[in-house]
Structures are given as C-alpha cells and as structure tokens.
Backbone as CSV, one residue per row, in Angstrom:
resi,resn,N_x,N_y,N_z,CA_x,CA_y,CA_z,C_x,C_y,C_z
1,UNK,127.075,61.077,-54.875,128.452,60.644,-54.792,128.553,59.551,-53.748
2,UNK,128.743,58.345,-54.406,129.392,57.433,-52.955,130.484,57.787,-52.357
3,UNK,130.757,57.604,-50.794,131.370,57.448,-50.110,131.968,56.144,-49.639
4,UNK,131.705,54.878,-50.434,132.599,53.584,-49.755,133.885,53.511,-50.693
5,UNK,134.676,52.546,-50.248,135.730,52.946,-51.155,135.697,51.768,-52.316
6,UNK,137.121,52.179,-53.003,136.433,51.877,-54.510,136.549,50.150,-54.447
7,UNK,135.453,49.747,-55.919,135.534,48.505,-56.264,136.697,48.032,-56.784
8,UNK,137.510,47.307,-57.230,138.586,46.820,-58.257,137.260,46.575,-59.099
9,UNK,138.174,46.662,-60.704,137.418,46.820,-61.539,135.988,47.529,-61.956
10,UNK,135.906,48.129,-61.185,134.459,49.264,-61.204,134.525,49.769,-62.770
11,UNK,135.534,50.347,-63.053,135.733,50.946,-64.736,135.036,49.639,-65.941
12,UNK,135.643,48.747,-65.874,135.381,47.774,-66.524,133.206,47.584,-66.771
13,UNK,133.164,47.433,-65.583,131.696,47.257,-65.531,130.992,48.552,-66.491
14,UNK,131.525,49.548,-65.855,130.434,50.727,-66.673,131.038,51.126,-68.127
15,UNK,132.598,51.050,-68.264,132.631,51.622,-69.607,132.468,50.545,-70.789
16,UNK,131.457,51.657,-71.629,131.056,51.264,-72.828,132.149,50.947,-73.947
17,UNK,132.326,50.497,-75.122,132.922,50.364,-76.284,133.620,51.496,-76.370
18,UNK,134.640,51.666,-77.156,135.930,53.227,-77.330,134.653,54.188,-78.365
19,UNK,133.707,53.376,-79.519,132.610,54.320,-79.908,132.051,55.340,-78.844
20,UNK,131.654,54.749,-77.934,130.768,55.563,-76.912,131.416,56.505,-75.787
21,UNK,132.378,56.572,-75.841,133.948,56.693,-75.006,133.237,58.484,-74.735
22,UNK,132.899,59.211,-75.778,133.161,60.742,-75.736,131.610,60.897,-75.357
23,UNK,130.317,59.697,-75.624,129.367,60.008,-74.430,129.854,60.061,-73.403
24,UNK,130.394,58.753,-72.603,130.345,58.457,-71.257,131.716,59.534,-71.000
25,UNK,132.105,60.831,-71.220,132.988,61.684,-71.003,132.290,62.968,-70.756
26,UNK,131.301,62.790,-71.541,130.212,63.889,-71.378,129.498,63.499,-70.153
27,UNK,128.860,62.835,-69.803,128.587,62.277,-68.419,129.337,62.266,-66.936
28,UNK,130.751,62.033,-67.701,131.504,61.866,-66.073,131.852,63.700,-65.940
29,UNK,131.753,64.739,-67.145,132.236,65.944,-66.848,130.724,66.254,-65.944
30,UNK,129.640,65.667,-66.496,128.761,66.454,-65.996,128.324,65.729,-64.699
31,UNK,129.132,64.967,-64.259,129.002,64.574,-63.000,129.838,65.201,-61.998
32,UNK,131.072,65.828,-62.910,132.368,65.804,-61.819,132.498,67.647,-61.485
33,UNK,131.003,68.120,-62.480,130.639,69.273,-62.600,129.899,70.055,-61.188
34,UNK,129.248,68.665,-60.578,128.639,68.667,-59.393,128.791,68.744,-57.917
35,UNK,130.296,68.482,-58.135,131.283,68.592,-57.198,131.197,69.642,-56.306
36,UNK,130.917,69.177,-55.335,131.055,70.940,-54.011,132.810,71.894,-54.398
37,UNK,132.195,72.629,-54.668,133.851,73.683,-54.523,134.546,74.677,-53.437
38,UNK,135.581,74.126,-52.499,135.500,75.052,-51.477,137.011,75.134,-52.098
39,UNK,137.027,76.833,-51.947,138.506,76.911,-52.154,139.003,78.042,-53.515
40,UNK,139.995,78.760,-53.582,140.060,79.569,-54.781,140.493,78.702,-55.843
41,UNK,141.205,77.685,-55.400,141.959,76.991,-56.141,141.216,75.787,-57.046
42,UNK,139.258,75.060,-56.327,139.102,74.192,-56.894,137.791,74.728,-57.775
43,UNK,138.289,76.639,-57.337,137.032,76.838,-58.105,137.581,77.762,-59.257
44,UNK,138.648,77.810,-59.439,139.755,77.707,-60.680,139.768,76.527,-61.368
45,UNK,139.309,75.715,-60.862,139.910,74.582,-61.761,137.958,74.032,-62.262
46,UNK,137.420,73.986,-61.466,135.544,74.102,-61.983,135.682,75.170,-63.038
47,UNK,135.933,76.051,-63.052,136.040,77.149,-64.050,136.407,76.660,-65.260
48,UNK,138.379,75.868,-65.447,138.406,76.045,-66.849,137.369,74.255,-67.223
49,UNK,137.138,73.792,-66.475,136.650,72.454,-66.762,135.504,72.918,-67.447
50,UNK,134.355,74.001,-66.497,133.382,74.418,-67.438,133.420,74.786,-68.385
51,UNK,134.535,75.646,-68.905,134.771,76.234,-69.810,134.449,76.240,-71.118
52,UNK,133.354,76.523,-72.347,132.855,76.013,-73.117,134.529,75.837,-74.320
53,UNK,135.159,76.797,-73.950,136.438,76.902,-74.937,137.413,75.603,-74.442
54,UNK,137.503,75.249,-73.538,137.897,74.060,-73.094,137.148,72.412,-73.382
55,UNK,136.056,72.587,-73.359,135.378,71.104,-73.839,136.081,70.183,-74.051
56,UNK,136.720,70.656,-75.665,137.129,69.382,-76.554,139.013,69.144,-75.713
57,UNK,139.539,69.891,-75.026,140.582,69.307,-74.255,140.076,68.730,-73.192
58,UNK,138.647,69.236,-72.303,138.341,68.504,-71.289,137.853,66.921,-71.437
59,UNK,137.529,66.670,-72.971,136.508,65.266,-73.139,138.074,64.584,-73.533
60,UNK,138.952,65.322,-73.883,140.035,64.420,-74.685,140.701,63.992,-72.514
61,UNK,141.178,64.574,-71.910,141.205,63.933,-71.171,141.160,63.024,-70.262
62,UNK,139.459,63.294,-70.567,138.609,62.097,-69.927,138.662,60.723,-70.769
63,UNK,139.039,60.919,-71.752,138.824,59.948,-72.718,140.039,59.353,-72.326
64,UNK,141.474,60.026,-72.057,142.548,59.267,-71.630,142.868,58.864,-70.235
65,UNK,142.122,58.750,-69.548,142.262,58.332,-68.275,141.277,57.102,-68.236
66,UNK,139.897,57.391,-69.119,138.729,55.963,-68.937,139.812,54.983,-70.051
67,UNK,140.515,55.513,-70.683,141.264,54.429,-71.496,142.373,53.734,-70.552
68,UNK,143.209,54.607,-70.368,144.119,53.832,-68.917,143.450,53.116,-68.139
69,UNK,142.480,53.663,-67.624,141.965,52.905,-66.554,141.383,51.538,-67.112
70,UNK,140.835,51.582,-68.277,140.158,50.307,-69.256,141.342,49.165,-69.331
71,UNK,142.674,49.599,-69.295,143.430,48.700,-69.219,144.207,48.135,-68.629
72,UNK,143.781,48.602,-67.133,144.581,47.892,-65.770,143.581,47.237,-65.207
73,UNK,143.848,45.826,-64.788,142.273,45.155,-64.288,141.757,45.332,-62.707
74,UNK,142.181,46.306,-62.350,141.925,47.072,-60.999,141.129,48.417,-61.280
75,UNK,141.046,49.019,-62.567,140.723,50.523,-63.070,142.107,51.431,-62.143
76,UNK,143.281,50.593,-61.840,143.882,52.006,-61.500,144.910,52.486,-62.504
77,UNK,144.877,54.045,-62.454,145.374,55.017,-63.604,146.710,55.866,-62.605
78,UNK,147.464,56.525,-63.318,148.168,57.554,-62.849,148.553,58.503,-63.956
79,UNK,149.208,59.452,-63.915,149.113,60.107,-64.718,150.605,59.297,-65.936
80,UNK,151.017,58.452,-65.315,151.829,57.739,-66.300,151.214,56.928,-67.292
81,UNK,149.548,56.391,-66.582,149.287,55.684,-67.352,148.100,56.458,-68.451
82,UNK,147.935,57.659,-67.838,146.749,58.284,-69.326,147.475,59.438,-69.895
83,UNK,148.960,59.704,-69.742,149.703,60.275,-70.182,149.787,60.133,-72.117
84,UNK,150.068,58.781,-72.569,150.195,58.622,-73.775,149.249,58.798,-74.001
85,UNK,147.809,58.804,-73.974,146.345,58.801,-74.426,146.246,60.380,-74.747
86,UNK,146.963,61.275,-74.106,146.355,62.679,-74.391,146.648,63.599,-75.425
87,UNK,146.145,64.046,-75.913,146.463,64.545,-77.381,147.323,65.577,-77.343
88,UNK,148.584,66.242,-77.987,149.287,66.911,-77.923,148.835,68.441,-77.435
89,UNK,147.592,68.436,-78.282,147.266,70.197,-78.097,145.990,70.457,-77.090
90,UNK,146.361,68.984,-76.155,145.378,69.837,-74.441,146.340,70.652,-73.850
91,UNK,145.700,71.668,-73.724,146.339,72.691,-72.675,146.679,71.841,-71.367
92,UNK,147.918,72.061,-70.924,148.592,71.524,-69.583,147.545,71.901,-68.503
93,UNK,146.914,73.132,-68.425,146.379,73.477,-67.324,145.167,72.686,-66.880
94,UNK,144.915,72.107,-68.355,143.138,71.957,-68.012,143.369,70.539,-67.612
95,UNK,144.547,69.272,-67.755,144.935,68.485,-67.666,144.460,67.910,-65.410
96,UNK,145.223,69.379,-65.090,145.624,68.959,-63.879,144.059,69.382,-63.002
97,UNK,143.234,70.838,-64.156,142.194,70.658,-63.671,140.952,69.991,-63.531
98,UNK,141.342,69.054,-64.690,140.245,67.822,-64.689,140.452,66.837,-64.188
99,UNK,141.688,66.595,-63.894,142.157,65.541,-62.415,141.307,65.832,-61.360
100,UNK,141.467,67.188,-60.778,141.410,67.727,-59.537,139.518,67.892,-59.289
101,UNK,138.833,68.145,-60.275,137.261,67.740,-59.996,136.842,66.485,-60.414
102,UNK,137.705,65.212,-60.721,137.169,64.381,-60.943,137.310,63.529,-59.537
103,UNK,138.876,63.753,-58.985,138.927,63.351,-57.555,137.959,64.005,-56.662
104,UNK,137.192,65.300,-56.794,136.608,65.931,-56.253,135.391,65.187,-55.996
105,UNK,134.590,64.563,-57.387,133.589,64.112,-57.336,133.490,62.469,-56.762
106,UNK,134.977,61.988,-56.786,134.978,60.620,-56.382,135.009,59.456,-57.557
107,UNK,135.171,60.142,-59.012,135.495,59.613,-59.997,136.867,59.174,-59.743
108,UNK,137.393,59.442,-59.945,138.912,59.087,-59.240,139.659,59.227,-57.979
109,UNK,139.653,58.444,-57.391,139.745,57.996,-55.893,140.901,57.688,-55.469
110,UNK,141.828,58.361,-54.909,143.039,58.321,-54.492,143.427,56.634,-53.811
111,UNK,144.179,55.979,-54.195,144.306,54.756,-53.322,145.498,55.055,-51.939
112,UNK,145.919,55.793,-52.212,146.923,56.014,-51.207,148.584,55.617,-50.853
113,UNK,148.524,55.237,-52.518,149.865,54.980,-52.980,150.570,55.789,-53.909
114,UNK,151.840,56.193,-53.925,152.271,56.834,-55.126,153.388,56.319,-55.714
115,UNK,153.719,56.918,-57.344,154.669,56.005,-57.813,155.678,57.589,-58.566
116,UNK,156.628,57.310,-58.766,157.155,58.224,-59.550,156.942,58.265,-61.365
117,UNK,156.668,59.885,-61.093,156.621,60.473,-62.976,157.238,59.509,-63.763
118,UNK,156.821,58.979,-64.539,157.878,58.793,-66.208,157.075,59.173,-67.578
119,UNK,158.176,60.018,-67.982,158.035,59.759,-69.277,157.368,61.706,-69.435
120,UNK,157.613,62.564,-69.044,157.308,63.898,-69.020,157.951,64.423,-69.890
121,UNK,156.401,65.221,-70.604,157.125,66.011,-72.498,158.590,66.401,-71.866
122,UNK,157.988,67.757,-70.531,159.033,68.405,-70.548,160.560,67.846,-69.658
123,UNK,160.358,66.961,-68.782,161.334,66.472,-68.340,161.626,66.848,-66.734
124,UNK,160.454,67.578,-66.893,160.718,68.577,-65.120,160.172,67.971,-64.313
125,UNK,159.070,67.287,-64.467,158.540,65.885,-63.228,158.840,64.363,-62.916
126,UNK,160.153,64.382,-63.781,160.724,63.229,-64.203,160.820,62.727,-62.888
127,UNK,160.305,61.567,-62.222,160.586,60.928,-60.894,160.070,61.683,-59.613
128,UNK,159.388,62.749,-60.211,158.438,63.406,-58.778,157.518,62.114,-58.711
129,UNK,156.946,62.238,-56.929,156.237,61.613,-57.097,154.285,61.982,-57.219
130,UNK,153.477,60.699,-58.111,152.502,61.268,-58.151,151.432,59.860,-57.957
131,UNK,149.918,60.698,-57.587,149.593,59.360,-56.520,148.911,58.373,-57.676
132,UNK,148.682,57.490,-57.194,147.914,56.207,-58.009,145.920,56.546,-57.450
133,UNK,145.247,56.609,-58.658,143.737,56.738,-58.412,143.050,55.543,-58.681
134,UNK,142.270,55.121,-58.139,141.342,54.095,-58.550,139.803,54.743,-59.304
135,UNK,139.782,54.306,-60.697,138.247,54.892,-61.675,137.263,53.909,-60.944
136,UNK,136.601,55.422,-60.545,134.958,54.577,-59.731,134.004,55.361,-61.155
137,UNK,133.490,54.654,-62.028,132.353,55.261,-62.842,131.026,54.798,-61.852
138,UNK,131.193,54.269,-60.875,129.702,53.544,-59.898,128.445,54.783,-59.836
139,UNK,129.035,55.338,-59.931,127.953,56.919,-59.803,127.947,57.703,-61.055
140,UNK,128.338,57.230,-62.372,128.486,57.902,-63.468,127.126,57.161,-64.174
141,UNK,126.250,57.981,-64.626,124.844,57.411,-65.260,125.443,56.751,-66.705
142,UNK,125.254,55.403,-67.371,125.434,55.033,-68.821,125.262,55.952,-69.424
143,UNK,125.741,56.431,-70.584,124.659,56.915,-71.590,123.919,56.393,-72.593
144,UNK,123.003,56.974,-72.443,121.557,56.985,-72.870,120.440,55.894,-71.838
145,UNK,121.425,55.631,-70.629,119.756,55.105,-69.632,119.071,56.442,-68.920
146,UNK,118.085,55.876,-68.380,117.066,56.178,-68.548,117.491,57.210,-66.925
C-alpha cells in the first residue's frame, strides 16, 4: 500500500477498457481484501466484502466507482458520482462496506473535502454531507501482468 498522497489522474493511467472493468474489480477487491482490520466495525464490513454471496454486488460496485472515477479528470468520485452506476439490486449494506475497505486499502483516498448528498433512492441523505475520494489504482496489479 502506498502511503504518498494521491496522483490526479492515477485512475486514468491504470484502468483498462469497460471490457476488462470486472477483471480489474477482481483485483482491486483482492487488494482491498488485504487491508489491516482493526475494529468490530471494519471487520464487519471485510466480512460482507468477502462474502462469496456478495461478489456479484461487491464487483458491481467497484465497477461503479472505477466508472465515476474514469470520468472526472482528477479520478475524484463521491458517492454522487458512482451512485447512478450501481445496479438497483446491490444490497445497501455492502455498498458502504466496500467504500470502507477500499479507503482502508488506500484505493480510495479521502481528499479532505466534502460535498453534499444528491440524488438519494430514499431521500434521507438528501444534502448530508459526504466526503470527496481520490481513485489511486497505483498499487492495484493490471490484469493479467505478470
């Protein structure tokens, strides 16, 4: 895991074509899998990420955040911006727990700004505020190198 802080545009460099999108998802889980866990709470959330019954909501996630992030030329995402990307039938829970080990691992890197909610199915985070991440894939292996 690096520790410097993030590149602008780091996402850009490593992600592959939208074909290859659900490799390089398989990669960043099994990176963000690696994550030290201290805590009941982040080892609740390692749990449903591992989760083999979870997978296909955990890769659909990932898939909507490397897409947000693919389209801001900084790689930064919030949850406003990989919000539309996520498929109706991810479980909410696994949503906030694949946030929470991907910041863990340094895949998504807090910038230290926040902006307010828009656009929430349910309407209850409408204008909370939530922070802005910068996508570091710098430590995420391609897939299929070597």
């Amino acid at each position: 895991m690096s520790t410097g802080q993030p590149t602008p545009g780091t996402a850009h460099a490593a992600v592959p074509g939208v074909a290859r999108w659900a490799e390089l998802a398989a990669e960043v889980i099994r990176s963000a899998a690696s994550a030290p866990v201290a805590g009941d709470a982040a080892a609740v959330c390692a749990l449903l990420v591992l989760d083999p019954l979870h997978h296909r909501d955990v890769v659909a996630v990932v898939g909507a955040i490397l897409a947000a992030g693919q389209q801001h030329p900084d790689a930064e995402v919030t949850a406003n911006t990989w919000r539309a990307h996520v498929p109706g039938w991810v479980a909410p829970p696994v949503i906030g727990a694949t946030v929470k080990r991907l910041v863990a691992h340094g895949i998504l890197r807090p910038t230290g700004r926040w902006v307010p909610a828009e656009h929430t199915t349910t309407g209850r985070n409408g204008g909370k505020p939530q922070p802005v991440y910068t996508l570091d894939l710098s430590d995420v292996q391609e897939p299929g190198a070597a």
